[in-house]
N, C-alpha and C positions, 0 to 999 in steps of 0.2 A: 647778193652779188656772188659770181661764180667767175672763177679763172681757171686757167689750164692747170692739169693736175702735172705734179714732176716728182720723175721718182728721185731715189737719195744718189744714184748715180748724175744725175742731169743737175742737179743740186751741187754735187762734188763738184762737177767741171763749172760752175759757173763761178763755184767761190773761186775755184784756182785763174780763174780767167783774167789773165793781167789785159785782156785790151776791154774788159767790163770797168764801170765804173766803182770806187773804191765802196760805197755805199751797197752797190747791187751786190758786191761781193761777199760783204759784210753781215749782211740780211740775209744769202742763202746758208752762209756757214753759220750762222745762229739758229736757221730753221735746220741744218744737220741737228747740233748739238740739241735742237731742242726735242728730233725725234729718237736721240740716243737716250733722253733722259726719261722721256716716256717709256719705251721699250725697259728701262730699267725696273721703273713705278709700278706696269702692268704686271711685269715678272715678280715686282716682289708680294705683289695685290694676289698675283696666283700661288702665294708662300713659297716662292723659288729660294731653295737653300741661299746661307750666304755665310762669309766668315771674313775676320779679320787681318790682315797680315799686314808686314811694314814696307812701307816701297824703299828700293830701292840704297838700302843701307844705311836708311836715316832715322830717327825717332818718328818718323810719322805712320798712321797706321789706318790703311785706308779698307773700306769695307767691298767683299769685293762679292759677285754671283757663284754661285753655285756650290756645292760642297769644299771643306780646306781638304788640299793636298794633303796627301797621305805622307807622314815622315818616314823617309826610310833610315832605318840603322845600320 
């Protein structure tokens, strides 16, 4: 079975779309999140740098893409 293809823009306006229904909405914004999370998988599959840092000011410490910022003194 084959359906229309939608890029991640057409995807965005659908989740935002308050006169869609709350399900259609719900479904495209999980097909967002689920092609951010791929895009992550591949990058890390192609050994894309990555380091750790804290968000936000809090003890949590979340792992992020690409080389760590450089600390300046």
């Amino acid at each position: 079975m084959t359906g229309p293809d939608y890029t991640r823009l057409a995807l965005a306006r659908i989740a935002a779309d308050a006169g869609r229904p709350a399900e259609t909405r719900r479904a495209a914004a999980d097909l967002l999140t689920g092609l951010v999370r791929l895009d992550i998988r591949l990058a890390l599959d192609a050994g894309c740098a990555t380091h750790e840092a804290r968000q936000g000011g809090t003890d949590d410490v979340v792992a992020t893409l690409g080389p760590a910022p450089e600390v300046l003194s």
